[in-house]
C-alpha positions in Angstrom: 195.6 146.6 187.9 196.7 150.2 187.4 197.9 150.1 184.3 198.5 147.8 181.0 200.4 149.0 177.9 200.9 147.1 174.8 203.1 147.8 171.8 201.5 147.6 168.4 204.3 148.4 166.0 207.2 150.7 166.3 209.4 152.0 163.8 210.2 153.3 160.7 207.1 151.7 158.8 204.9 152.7 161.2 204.0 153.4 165.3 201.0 152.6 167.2 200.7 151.7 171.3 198.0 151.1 173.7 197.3 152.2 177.3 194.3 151.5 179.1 193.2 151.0 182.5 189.8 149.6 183.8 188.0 152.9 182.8 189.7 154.5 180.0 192.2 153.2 177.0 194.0 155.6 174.5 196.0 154.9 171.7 199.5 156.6 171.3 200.0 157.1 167.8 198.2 155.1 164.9 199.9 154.8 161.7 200.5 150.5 160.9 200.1 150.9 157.8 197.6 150.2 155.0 194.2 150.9 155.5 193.5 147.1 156.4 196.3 147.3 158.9 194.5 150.1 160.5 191.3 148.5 160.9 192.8 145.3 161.8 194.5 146.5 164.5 192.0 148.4 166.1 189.8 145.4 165.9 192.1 143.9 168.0 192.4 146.8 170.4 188.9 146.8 171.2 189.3 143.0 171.7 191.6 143.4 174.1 190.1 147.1 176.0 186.3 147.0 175.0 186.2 150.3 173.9 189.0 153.1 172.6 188.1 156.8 174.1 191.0 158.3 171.8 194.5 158.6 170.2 197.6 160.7 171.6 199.6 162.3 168.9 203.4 162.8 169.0 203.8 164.5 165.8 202.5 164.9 162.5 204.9 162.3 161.0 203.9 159.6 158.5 205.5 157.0 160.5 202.7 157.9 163.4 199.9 159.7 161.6 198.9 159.5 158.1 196.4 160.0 155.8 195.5 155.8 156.0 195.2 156.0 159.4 193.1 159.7 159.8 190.5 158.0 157.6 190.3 155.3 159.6 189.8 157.1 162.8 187.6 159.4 161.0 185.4 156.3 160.0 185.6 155.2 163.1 184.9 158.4 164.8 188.1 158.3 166.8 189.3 161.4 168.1 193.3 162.3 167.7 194.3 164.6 170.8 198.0 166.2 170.4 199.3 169.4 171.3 198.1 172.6 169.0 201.3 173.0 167.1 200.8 169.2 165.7 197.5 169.9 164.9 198.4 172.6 162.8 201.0 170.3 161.0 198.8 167.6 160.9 196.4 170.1 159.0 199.0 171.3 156.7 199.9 168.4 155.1 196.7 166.1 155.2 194.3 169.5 154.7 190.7 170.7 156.6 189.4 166.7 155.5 190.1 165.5 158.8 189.8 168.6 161.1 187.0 167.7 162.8 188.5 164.4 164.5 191.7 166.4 165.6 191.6 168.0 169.0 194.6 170.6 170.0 195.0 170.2 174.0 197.9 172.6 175.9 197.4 171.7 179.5 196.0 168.8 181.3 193.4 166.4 179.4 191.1 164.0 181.1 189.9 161.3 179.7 188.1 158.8 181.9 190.3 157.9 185.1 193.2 158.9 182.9 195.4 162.4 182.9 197.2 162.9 179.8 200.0 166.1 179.8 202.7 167.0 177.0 206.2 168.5 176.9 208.2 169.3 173.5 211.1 167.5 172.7 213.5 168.3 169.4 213.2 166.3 166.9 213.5 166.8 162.8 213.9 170.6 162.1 210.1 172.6 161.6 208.4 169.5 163.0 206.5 170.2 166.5 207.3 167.0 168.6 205.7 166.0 171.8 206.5 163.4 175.0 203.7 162.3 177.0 202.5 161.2 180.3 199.9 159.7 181.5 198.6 159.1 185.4 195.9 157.3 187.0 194.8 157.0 190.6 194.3 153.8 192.6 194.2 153.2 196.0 195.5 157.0 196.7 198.3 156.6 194.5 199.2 157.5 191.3 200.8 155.7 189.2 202.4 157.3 185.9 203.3 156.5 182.7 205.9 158.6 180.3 206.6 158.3 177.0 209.1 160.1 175.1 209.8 158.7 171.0 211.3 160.2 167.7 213.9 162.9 169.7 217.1 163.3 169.6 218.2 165.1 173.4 216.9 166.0 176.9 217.1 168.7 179.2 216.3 168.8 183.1 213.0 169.5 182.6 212.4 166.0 180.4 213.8 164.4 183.3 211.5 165.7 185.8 208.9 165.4 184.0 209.3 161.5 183.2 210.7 160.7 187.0 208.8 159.0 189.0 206.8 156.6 186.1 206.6 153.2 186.9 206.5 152.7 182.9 208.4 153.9 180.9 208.5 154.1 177.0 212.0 155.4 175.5 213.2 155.2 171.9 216.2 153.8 171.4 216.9 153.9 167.7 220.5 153.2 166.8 224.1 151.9 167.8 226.7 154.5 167.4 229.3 151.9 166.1 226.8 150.0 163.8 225.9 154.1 162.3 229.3 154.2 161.5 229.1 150.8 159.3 225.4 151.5 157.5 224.8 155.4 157.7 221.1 156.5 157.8 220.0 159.8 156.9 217.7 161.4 159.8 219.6 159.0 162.4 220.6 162.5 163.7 217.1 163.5 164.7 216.5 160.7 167.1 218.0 158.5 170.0 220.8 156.6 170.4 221.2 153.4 172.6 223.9 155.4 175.0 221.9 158.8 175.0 219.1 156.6 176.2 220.9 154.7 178.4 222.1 158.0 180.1 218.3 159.7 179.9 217.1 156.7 181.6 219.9 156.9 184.2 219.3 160.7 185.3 215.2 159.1 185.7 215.7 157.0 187.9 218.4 159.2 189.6 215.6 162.0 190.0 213.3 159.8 190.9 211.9 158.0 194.6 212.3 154.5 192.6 213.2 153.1 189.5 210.5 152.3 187.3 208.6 148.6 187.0 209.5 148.3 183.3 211.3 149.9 180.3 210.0 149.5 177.0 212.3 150.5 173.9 211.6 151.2 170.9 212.1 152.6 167.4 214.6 150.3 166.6 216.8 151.2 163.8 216.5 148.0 161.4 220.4 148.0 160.2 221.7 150.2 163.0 220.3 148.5 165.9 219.7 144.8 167.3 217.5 144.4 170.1 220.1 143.4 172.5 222.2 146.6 171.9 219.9 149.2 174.0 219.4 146.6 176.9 223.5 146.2 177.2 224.0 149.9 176.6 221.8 150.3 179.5 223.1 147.6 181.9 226.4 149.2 181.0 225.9 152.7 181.5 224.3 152.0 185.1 227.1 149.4 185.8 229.4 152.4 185.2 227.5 155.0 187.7 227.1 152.2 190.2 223.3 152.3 189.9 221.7 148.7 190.2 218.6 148.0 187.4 215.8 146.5 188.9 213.4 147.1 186.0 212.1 144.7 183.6 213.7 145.6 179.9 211.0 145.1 176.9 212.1 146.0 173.4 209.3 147.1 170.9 209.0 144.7 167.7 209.0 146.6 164.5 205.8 145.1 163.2 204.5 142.5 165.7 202.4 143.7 168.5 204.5 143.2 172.3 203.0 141.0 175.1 201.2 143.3 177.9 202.6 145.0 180.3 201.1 145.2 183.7 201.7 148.1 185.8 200.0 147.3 189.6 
């Protein structure tokens, strides 16, 4: 085993994932909700890793950080690692209370057999926004992970810096048609199932291989069903005459995922 990655939540009401290899195992955003959601679900986290070395932040949304979830982590003497510009936002709305479990990092972080780097992506205006990836080495290879949520574009330099993951974790937050029927207000600050579906496309295009699995998520609730992103995708490839050999996962809203083995 490389890699394992499980889904926690993701969504509007709240975002928390879990990587972890033999050595190391990092949360990627923490924010399920009350404070008993918190502790419940790093209870099971630590079930399922042994241990929890520290959490990746995205951005200093309440959707993926909050003030349930810093105390928490506080209390638990969890560490929150992000890039210095959410730090600073982080601080800004939640105060100097939790300043000592937050960590500003701008290059490279290690932590245990893990490598953890950052790119901005835009997302909502004022709001620093980060993608991640994260490598480990086995058996003289690496093997990456990348993952990009709450944004609403990419450039060349998001491709290149996700090609080449063998997992890959993409939001994919709304239907275009089913936008049209229900509206949503900040819809136009993140992903939809065709920008995605062409994101994913230029990946794999820049890349040696296609990935070993896909996981979407951020599903809109009224402007998205989980079926929509994985036919957008099979579409779009269909289209450019690009096979998929990838497994597809879709992120449940508020039930953790099933894990995903990367070896």
């Amino acid at each position: 085993m490389a890699l394992k990655f499980k889904s926690l939540c993701s969504g509007s009401s709240g975002n928390a994932a879990l990587l972890w290899t033999d050595s190391a195992a990092v949360l990627i955003d923490f924010a399920p909700g009350c404070q008993r959601d918190c502790r419940v679900s790093l209870k099971e986290a630590r079930k399922i890793c042994g241990s929890l070395d520290a959490v990746l932040v995205t951005h200093a949304h309440g959707d993926h950080i909050n003030a349930n979830s810093l105390r928490v982590l506080h209390e638990e003497g969890l560490r929150a690692r992000c890039h210095s510009g959410v730090y600073h936002q982080i601080k800004a709305r939640h105060g100097e209370k939790y300043a000592a479990i937050l960590s500003p990092f701008e290059d490279a972080l290690t932590i245990g057999d893990l490598t953890v780097r950052h790119i901005r992506v835009e997302h909502a205006p004022n709001c620093c926004t980060t993608a991640f990836i994260l490598t480990t080495t086995r058996r003289r290879r690496e093997f990456k992970a990348a993952v990009f949520t709450d944004f609403n574009g990419f450039t060349d330099e998001h491709v290149a810096f996700a090609a080449n993951s063998d997992l890959l974790f993409l939001e994919a937050n709304h239907d275009t048609e089913l936008l049209k029927i229900f509206g949503h207000y900040g819809s136009e600050f993140h992903m939809s199932n065709r920008k995605t579906a062409k994101f994913l496309h230029k990946i794999c295009k820049a890349s040696a291989g296609q990935p070993q699995a896909v996981i979407l998520g951020h599903l809109s609730t009224d402007c998205n069903k989980p079926h929509l992103p994985q036919k957008e995708i099979e579409g779009y490839f269909n289209k450019h005459k690009m096979p998929v050999k990838f497994k597809i996962h879709v992120a449940k809203r508020c039930e953790p995922g099933r894990i995903i083995v990367i070896s």
